[in-house]
LOPA-825518 format. One record per atom (N, C-alpha, C): residue number from 1; atom name; x, y, z. Coordinates in nm, 2 decimals. Layout:
<node n="NUM" atom="CA" c1="X" c2="Y" c3="Z"/>
...
//
This chain:
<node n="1" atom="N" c1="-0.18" c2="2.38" c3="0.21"/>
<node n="1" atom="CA" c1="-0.13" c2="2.27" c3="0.13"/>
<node n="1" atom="C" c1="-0.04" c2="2.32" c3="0.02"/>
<node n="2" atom="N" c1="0.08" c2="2.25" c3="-0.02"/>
<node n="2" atom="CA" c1="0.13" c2="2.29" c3="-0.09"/>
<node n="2" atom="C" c1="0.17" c2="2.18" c3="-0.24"/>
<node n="3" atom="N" c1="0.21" c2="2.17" c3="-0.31"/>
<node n="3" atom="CA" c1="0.28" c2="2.09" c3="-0.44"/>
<node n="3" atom="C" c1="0.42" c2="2.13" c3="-0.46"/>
<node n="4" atom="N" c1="0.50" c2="1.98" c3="-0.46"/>
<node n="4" atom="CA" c1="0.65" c2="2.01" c3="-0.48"/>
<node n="4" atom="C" c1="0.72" c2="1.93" c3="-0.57"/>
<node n="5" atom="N" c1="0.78" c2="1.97" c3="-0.65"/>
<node n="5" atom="CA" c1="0.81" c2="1.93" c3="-0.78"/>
<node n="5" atom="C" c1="0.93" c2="1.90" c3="-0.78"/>
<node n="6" atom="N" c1="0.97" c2="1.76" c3="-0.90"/>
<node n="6" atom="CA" c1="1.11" c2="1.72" c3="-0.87"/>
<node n="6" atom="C" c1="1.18" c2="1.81" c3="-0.97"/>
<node n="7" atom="N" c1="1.29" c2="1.90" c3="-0.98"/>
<node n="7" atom="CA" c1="1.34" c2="1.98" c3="-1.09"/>
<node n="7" atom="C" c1="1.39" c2="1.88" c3="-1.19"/>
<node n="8" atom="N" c1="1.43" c2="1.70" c3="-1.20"/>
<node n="8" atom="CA" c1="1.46" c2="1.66" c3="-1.27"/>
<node n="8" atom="C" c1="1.36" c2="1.56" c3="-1.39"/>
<node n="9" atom="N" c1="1.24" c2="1.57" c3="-1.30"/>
<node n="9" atom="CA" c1="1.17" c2="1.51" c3="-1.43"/>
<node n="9" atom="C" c1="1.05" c2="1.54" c3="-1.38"/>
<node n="10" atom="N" c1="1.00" c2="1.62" c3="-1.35"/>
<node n="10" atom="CA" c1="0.89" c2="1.72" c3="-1.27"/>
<node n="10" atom="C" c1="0.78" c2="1.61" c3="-1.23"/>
<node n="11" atom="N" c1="0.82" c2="1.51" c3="-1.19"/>
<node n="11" atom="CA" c1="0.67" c2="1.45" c3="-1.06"/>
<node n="11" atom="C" c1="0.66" c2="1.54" c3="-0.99"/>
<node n="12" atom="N" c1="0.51" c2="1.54" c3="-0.94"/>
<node n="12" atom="CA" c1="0.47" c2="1.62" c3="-0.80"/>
<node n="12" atom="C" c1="0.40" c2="1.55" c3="-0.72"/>
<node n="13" atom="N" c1="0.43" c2="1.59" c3="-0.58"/>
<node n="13" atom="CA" c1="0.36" c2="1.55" c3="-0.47"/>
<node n="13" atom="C" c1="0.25" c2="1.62" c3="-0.45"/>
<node n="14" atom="N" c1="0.14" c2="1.64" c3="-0.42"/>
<node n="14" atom="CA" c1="0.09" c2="1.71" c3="-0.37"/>
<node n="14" atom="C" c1="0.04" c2="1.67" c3="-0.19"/>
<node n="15" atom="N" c1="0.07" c2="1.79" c3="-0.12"/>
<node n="15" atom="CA" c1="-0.01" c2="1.78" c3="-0.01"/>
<node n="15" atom="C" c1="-0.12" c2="1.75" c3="0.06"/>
<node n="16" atom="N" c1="-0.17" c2="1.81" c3="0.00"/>
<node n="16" atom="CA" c1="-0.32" c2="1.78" c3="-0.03"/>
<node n="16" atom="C" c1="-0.40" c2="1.59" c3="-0.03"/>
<node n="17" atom="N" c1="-0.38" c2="1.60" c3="-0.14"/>
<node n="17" atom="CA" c1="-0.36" c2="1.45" c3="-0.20"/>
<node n="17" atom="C" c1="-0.30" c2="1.34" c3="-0.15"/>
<node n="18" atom="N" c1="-0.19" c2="1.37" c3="-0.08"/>
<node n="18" atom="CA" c1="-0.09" c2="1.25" c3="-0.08"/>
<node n="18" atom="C" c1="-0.03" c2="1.15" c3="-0.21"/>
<node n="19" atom="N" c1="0.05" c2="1.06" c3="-0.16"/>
<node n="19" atom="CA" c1="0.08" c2="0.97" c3="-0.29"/>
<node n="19" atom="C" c1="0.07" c2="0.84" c3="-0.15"/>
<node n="20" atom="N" c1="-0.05" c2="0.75" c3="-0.20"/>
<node n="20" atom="CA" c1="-0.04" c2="0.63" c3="-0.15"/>
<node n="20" atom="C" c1="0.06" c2="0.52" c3="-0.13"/>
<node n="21" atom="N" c1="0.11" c2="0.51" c3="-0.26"/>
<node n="21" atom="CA" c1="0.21" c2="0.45" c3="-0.35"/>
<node n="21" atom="C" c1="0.35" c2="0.48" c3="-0.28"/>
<node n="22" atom="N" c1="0.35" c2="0.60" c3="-0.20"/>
<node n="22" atom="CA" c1="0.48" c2="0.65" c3="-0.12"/>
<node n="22" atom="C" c1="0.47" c2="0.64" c3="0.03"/>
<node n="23" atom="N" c1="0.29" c2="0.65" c3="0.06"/>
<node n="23" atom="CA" c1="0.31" c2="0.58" c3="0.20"/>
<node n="23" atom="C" c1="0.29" c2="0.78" c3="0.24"/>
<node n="24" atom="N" c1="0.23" c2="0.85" c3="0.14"/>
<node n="24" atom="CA" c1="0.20" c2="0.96" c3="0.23"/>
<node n="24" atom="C" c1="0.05" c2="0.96" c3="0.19"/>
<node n="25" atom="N" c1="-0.03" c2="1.02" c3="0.35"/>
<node n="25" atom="CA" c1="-0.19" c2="0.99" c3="0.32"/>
<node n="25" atom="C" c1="-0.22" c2="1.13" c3="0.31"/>
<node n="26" atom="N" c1="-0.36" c2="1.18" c3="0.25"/>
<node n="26" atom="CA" c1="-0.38" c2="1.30" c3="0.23"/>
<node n="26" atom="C" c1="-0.37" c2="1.40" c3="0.35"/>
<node n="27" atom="N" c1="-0.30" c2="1.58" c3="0.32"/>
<node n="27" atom="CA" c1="-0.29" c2="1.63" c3="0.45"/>
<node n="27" atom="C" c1="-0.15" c2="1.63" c3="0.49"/>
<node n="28" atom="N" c1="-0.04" c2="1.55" c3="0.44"/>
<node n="28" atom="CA" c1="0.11" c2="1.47" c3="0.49"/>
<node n="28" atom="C" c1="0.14" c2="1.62" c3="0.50"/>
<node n="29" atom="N" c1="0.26" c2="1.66" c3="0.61"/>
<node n="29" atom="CA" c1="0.32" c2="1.79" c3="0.60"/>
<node n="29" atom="C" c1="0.45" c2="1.71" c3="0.54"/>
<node n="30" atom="N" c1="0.50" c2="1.81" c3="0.44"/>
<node n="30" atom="CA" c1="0.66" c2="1.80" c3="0.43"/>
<node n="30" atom="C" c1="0.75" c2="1.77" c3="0.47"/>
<node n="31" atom="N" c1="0.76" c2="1.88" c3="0.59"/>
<node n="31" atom="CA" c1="0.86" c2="1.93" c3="0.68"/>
<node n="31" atom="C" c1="0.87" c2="1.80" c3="0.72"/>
<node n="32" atom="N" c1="0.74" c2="1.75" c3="0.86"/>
<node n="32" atom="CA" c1="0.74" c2="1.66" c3="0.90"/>
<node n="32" atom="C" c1="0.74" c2="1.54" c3="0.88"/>
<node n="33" atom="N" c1="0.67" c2="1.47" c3="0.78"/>
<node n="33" atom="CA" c1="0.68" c2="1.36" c3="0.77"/>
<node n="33" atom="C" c1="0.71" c2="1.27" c3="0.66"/>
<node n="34" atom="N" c1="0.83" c2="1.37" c3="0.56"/>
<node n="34" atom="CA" c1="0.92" c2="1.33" c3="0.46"/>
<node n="34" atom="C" c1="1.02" c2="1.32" c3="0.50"/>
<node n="35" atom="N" c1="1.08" c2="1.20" c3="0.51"/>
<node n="35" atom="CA" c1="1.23" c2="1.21" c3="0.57"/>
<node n="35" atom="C" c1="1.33" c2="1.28" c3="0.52"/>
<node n="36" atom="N" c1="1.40" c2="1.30" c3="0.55"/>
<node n="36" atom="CA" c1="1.51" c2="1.39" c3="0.46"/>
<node n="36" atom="C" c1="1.62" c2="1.31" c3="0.38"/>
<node n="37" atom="N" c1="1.60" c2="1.20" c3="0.38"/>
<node n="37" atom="CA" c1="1.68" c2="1.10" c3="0.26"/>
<node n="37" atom="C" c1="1.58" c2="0.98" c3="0.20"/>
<node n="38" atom="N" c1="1.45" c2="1.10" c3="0.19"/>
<node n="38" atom="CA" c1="1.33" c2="1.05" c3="0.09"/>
<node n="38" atom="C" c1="1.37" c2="1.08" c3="-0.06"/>
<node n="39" atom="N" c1="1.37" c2="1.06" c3="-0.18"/>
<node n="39" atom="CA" c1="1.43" c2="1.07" c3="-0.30"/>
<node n="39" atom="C" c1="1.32" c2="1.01" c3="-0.40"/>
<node n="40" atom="N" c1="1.31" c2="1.07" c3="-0.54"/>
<node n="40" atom="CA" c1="1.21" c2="1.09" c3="-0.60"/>
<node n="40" atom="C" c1="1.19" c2="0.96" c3="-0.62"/>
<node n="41" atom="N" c1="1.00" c2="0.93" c3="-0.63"/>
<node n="41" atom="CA" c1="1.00" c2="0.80" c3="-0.66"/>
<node n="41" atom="C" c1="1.02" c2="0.78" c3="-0.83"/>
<node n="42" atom="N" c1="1.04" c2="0.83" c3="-0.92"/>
<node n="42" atom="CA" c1="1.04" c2="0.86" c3="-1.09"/>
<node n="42" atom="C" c1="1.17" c2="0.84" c3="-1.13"/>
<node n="43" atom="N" c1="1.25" c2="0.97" c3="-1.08"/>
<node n="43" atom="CA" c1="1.40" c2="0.98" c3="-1.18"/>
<node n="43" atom="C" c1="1.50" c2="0.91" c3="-1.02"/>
<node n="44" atom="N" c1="1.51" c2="0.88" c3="-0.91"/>
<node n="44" atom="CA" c1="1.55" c2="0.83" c3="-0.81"/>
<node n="44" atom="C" c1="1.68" c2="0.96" c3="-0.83"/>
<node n="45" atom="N" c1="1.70" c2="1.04" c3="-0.86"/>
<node n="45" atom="CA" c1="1.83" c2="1.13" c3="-0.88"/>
<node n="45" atom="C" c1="1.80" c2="1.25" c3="-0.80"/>
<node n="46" atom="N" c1="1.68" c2="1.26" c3="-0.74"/>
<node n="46" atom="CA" c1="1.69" c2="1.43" c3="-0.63"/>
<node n="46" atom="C" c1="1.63" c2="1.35" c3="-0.52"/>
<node n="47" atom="N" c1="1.70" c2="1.44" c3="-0.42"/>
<node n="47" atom="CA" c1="1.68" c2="1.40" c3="-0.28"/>
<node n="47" atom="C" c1="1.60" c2="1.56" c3="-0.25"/>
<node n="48" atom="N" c1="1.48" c2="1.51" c3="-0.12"/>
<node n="48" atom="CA" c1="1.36" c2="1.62" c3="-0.08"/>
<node n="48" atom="C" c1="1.43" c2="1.78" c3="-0.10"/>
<node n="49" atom="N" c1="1.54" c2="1.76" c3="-0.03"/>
<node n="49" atom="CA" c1="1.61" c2="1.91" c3="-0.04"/>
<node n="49" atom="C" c1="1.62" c2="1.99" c3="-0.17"/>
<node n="50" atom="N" c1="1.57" c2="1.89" c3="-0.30"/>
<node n="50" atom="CA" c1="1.58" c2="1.92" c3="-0.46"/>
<node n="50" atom="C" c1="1.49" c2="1.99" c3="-0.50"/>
<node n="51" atom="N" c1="1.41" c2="1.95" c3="-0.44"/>
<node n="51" atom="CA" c1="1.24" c2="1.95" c3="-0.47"/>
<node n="51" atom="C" c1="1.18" c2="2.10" c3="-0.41"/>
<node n="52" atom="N" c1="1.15" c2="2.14" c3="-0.51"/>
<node n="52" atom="CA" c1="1.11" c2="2.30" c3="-0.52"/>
<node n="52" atom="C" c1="0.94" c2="2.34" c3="-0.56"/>
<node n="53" atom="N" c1="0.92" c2="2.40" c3="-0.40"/>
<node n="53" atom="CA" c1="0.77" c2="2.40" c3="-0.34"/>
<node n="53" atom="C" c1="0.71" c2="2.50" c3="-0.48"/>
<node n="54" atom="N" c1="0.58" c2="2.43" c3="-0.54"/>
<node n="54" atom="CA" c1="0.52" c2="2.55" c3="-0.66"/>
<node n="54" atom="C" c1="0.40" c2="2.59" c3="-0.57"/>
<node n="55" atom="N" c1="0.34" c2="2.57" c3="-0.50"/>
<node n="55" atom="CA" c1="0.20" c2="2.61" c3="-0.45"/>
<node n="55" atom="C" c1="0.18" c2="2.63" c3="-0.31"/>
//
């Protein structure tokens, strides 16, 4: 499991956990089942490719 942080206003996702609120359930893989023109739910300014894995 990993946590991925937005570099512009540091929300995190975690793996683990999921974010309900985003429609990811706990366990969600990144790779797979974040779209790739998914974009932060907080500052709306970074797209997934921004988002820089901490864990």
């Amino acid at each position: 499991m990993a946590v991925y942080v937005c570099p512009g206003c540091d929300y995190r996702i975690d793996t683990a956990t999921g974010d309900a609120s985003e429609g990811f359930s706990p366990g969600f893989d990144w790779d797979r089942d974040v779209p790739d023109d998914w974009f932060c739910p907080d500052c709306g300014v970074r797209d997934k490719v921004d988002f820089d894995r901490e864990s």
